[in-house]
Every structure is written in C-alpha cells, then in structure tokens.
MARKOLDO-254763 format. One record per atom (N, C-alpha, C): residue in one letter; residue number from 1; y, z, x. Coordinates in pm, 1 decimal, decimal comma, always signed. Layout:
<tivexs>
+------+------+----------+----------+----------+
! resn ! resi !       py !       pz !       px !
+------+------+----------+----------+----------+
!    A !  NUM !        Y !        Z !        X !
...
+------+------+----------+----------+----------+
</tivexs>
This chain:
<tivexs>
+------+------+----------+----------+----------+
! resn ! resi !       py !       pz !       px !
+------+------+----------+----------+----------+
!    X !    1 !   -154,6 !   +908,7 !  +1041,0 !
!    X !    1 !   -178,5 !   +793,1 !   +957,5 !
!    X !    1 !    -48,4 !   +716,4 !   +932,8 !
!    X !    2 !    +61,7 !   +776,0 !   +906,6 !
!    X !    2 !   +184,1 !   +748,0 !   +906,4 !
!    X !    2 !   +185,7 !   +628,1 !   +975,3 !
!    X !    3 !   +171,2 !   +698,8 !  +1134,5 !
!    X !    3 !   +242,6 !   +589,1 !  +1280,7 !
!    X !    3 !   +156,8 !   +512,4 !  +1255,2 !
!    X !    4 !    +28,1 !   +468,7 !  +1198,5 !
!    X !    4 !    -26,6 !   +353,5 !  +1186,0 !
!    X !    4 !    +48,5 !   +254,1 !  +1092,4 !
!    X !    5 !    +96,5 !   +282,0 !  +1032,9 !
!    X !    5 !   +123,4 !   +190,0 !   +905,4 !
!    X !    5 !   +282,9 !   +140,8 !   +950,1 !
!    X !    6 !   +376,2 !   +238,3 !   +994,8 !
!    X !    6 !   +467,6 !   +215,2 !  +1032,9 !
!    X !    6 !   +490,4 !   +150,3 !  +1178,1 !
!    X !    7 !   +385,7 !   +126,3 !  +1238,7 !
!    X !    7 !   +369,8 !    +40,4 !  +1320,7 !
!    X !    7 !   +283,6 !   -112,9 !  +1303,1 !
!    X !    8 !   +210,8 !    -89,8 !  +1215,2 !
!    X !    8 !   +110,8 !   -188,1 !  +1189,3 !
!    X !    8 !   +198,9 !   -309,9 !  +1103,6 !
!    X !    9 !   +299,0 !   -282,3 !   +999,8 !
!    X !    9 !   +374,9 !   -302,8 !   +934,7 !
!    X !    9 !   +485,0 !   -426,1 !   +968,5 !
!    X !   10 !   +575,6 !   -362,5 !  +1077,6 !
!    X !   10 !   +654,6 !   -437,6 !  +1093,3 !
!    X !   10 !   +623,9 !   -561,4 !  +1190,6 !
!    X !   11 !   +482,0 !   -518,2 !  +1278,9 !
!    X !   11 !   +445,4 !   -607,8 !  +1390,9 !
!    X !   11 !   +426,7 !   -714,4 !  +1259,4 !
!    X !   12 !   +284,4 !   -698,3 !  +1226,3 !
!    X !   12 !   +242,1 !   -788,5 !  +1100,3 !
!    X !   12 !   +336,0 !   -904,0 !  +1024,5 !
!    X !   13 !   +432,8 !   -830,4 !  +1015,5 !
!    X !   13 !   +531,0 !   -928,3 !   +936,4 !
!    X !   13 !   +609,6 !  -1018,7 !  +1054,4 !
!    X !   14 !   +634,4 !   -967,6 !  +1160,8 !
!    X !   14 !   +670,9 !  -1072,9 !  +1215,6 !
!    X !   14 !   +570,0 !  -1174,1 !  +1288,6 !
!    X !   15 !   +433,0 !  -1131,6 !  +1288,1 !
!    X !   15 !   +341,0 !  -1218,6 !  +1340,4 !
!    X !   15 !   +281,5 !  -1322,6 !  +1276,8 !
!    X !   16 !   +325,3 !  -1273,7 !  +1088,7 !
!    X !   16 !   +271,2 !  -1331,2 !   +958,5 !
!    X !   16 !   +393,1 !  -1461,7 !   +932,3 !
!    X !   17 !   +496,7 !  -1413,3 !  +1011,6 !
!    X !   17 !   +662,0 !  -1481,4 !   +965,6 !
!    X !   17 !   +731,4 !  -1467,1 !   +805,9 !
!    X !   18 !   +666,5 !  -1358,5 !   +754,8 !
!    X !   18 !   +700,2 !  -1307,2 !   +656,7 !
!    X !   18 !   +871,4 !  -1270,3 !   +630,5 !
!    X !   19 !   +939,4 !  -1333,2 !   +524,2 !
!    X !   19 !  +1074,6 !  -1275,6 !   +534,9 !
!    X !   19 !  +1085,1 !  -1205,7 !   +411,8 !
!    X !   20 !  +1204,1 !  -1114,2 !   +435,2 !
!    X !   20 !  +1216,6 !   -975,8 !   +383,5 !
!    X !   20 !  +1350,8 !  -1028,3 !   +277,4 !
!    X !   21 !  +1338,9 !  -1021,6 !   +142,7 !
!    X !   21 !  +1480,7 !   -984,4 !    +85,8 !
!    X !   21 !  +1495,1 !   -878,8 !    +71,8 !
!    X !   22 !  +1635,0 !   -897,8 !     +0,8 !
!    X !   22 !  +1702,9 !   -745,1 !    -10,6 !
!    X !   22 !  +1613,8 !   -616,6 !    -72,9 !
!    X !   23 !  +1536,0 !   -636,1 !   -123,8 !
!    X !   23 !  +1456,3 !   -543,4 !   -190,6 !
!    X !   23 !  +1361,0 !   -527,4 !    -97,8 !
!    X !   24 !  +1279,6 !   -548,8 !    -40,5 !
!    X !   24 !  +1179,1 !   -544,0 !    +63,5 !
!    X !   24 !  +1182,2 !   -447,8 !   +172,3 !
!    X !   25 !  +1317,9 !   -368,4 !   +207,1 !
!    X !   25 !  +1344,6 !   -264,7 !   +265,7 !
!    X !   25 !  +1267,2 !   -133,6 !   +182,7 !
!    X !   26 !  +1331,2 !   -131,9 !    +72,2 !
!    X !   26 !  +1292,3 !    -36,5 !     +6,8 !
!    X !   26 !  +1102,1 !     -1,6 !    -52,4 !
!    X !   27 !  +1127,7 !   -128,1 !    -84,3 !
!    X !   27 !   +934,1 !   -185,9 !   -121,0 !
!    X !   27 !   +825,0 !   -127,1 !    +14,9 !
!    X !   28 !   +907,2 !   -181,9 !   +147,9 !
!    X !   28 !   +825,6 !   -121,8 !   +265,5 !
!    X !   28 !   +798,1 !     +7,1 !   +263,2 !
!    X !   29 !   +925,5 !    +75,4 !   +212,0 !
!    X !   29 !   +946,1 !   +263,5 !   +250,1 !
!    X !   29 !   +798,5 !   +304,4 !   +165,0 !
!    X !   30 !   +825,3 !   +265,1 !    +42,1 !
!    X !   30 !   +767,4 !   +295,0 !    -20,8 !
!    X !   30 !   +618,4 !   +282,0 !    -35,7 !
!    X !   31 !   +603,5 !   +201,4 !    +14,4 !
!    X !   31 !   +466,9 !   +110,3 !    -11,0 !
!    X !   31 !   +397,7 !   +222,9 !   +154,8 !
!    X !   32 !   +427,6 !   +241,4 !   +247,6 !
!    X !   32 !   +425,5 !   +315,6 !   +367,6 !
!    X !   32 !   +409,4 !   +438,2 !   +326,5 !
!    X !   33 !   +509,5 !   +479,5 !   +267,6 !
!    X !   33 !   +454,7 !   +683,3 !   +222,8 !
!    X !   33 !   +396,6 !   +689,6 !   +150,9 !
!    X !   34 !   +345,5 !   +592,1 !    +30,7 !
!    X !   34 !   +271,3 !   +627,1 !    -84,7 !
!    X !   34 !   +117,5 !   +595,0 !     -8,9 !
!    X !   35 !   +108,9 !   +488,4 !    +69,9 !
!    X !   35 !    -25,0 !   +456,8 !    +99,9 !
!    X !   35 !    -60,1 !   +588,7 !   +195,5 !
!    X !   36 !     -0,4 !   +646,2 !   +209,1 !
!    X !   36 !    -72,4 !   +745,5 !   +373,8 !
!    X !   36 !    -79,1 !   +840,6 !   +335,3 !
!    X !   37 !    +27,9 !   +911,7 !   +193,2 !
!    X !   37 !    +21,4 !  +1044,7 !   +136,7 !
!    X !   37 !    -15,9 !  +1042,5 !     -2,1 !
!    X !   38 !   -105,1 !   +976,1 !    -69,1 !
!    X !   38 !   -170,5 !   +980,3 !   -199,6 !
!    X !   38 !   -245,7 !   +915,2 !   -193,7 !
!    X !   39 !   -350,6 !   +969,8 !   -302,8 !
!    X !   39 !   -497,1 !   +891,3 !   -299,8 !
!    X !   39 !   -503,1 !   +747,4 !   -397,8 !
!    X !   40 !   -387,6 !   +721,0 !   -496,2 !
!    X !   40 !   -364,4 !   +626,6 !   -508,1 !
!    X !   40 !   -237,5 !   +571,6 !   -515,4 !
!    X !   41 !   -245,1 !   +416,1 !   -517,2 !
!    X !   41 !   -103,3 !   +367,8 !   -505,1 !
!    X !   41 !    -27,6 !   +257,2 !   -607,6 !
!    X !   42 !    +17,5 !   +230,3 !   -694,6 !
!    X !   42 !    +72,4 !    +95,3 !   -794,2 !
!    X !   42 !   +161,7 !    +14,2 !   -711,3 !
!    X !   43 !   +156,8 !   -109,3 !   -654,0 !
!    X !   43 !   +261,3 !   -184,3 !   -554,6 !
!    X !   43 !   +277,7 !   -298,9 !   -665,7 !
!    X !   44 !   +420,5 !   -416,8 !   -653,0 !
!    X !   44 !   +417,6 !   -536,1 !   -661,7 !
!    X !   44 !   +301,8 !   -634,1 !   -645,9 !
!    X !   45 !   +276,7 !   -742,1 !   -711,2 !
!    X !   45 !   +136,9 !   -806,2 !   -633,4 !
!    X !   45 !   +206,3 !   -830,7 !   -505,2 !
!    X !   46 !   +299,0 !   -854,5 !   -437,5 !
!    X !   46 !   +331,1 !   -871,5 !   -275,6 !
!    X !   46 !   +286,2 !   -835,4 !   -181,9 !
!    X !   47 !   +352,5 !   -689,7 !   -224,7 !
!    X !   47 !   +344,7 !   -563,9 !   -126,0 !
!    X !   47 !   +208,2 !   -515,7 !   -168,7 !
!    X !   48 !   +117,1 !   -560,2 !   -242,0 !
!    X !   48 !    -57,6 !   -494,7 !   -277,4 !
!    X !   48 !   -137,7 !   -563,8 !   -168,1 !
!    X !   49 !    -83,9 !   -701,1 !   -185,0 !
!    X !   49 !   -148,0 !   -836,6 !    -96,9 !
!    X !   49 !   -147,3 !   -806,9 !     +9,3 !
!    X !   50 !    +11,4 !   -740,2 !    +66,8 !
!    X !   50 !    +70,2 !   -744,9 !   +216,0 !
!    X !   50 !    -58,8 !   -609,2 !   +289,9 !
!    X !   51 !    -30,6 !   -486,3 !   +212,7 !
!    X !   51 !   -103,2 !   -385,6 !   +210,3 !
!    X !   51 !   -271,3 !   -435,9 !   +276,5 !
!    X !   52 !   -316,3 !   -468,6 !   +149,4 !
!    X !   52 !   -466,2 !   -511,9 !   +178,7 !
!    X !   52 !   -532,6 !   -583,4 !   +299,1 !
!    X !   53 !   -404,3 !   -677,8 !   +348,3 !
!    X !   53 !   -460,1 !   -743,1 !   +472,3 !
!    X !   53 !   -460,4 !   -696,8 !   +609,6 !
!    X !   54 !   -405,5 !   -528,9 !   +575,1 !
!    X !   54 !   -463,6 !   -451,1 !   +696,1 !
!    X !   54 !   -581,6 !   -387,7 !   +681,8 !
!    X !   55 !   -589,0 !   -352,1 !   +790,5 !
!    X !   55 !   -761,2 !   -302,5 !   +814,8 !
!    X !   55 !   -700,2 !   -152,7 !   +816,6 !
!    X !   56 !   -703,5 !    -65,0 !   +677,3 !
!    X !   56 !   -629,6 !    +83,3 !   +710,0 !
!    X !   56 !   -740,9 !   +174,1 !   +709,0 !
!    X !   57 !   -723,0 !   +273,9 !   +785,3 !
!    X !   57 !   -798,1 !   +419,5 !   +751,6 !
!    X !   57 !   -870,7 !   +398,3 !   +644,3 !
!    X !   58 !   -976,1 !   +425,9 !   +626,1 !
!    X !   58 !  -1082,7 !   +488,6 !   +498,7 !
!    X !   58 !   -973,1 !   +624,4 !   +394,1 !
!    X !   59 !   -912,7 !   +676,6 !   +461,6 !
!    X !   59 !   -849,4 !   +787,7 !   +409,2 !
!    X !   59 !   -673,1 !   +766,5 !   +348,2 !
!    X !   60 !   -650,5 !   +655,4 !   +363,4 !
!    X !   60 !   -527,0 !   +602,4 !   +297,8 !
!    X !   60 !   -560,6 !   +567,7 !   +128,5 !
!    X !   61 !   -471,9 !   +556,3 !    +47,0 !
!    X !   61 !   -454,1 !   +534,9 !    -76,0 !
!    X !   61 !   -545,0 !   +400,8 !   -137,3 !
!    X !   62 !   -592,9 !   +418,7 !   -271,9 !
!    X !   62 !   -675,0 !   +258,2 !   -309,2 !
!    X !   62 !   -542,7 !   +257,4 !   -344,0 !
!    X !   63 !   -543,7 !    +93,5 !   -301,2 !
!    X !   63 !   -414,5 !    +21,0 !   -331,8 !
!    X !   63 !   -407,4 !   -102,9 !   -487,9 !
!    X !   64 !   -307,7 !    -81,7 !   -608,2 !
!    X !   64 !   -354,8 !   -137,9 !   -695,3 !
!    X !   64 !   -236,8 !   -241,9 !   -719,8 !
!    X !   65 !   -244,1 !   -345,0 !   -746,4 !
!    X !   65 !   -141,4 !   -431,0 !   -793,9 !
!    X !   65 !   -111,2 !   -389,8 !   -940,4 !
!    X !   66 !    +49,4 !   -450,8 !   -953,0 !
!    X !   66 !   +108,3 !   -373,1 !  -1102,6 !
!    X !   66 !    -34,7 !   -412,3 !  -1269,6 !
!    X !   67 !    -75,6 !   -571,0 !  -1179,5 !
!    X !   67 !   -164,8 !   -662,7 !  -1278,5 !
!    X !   67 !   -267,5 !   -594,8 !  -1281,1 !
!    X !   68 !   -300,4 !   -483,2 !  -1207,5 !
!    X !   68 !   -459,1 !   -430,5 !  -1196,6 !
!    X !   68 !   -424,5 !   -289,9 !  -1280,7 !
!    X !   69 !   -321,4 !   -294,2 !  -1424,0 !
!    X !   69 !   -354,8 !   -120,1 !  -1386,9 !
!    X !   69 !   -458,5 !    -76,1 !  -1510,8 !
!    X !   70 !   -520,1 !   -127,6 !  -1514,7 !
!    X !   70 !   -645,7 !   -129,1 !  -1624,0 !
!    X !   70 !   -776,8 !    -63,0 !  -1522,5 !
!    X !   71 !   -751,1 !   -148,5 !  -1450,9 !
!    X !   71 !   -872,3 !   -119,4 !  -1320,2 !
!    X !   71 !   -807,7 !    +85,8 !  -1256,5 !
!    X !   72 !   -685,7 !    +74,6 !  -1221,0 !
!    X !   72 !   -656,9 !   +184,0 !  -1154,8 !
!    X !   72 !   -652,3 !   +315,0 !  -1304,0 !
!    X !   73 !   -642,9 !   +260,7 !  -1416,3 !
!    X !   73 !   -632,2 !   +365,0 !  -1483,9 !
!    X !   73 !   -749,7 !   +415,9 !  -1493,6 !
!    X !   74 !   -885,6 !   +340,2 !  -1468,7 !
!    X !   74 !  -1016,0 !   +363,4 !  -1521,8 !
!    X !   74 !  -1066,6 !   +449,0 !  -1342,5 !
!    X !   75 !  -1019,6 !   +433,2 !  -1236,1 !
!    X !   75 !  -1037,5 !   +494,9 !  -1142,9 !
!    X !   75 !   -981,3 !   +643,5 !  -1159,4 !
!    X !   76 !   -857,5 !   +638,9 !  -1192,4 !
!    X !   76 !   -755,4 !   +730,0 !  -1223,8 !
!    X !   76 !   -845,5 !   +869,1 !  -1286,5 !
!    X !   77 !   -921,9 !   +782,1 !  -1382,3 !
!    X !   77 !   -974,3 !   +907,6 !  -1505,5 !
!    X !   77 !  -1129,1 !   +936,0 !  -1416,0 !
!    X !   78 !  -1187,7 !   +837,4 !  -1318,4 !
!    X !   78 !  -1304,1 !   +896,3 !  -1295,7 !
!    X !   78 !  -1291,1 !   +957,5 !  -1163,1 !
!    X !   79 !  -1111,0 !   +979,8 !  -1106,0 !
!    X !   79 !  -1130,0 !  +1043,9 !   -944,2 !
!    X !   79 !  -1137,2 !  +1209,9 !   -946,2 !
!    X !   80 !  -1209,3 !  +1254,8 !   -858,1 !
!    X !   80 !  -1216,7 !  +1393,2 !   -871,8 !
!    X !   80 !  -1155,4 !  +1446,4 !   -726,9 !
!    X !   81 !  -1087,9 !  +1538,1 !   -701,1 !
!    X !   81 !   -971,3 !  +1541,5 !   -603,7 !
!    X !   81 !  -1037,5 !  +1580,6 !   -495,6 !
!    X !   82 !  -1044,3 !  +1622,3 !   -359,4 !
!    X !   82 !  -1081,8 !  +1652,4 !   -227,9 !
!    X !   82 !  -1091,9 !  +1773,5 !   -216,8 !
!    X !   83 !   -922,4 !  +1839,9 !   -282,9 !
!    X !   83 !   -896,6 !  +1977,3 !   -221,4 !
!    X !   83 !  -1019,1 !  +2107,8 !   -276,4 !
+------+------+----------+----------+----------+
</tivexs>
C-alpha cells in the first residue's frame, strides 16, 4: 500500500503542477505513512484535499481535515478495531 501512495503522490503533483513549500516535504512524509498505516488520519485542509483526489485502497486511513474534527471524533468513538 505504501508503493502506491509513494508513487501515486509525487506523479500527481507534478501532473496537478502543484508546488511544494518548505513545509510540504514533511506534510508529504507524513500524510503517506499515516494514510497506509492507520485507520485514521488528521491532515491540513491541503494535504486532506490533495489525499482525497486519489482513488486509494478501501483499506487506507479515513482521511479528516483539521476543520472536520467533530466529524472524526464522532467516528473515532463509534470505530471498532479489525484485529
């Protein structure tokens, strides 16, 4: 799931012409391991937006913007885990 995102990622942005500031290195890392290794995720509205407009795995993270965390807290309390 990883190589999807870390491939899907950087094509995207240059096909989108998306430019990166200085912070956006780090925002990527992050936004990349949290979506592929947890069932949920809190991003920037940016990086929520950027996120969403891929078509990811069913099995990657719900992705929540910082403005949504009313919505993710109320998911939060009704998710019941896999393992």
């Amino acid at each position: 799931m990883i190589k999807f995102n870390w491939g899907s990622l950087p094509i995207s942005t240059i096909q989108w012409d998306i430019v990166f500031n200085k912070s956006d290195g780090i925002d990527f890392e992050h936004s990349v391991v949290s979506t592929a290794y947890t069932d949920f995720v809190v991003l920037d509205k940016k990086w929520a937006r950027r996120l969403r407009n891929f078509k990811l795995p069913p099995e990657t993270a719900k992705i929540f913007s910082i403005v949504e965390l009313d919505h993710f807290i109320s998911e939060l309390k009704s998710f019941k885990s896999q393992d």
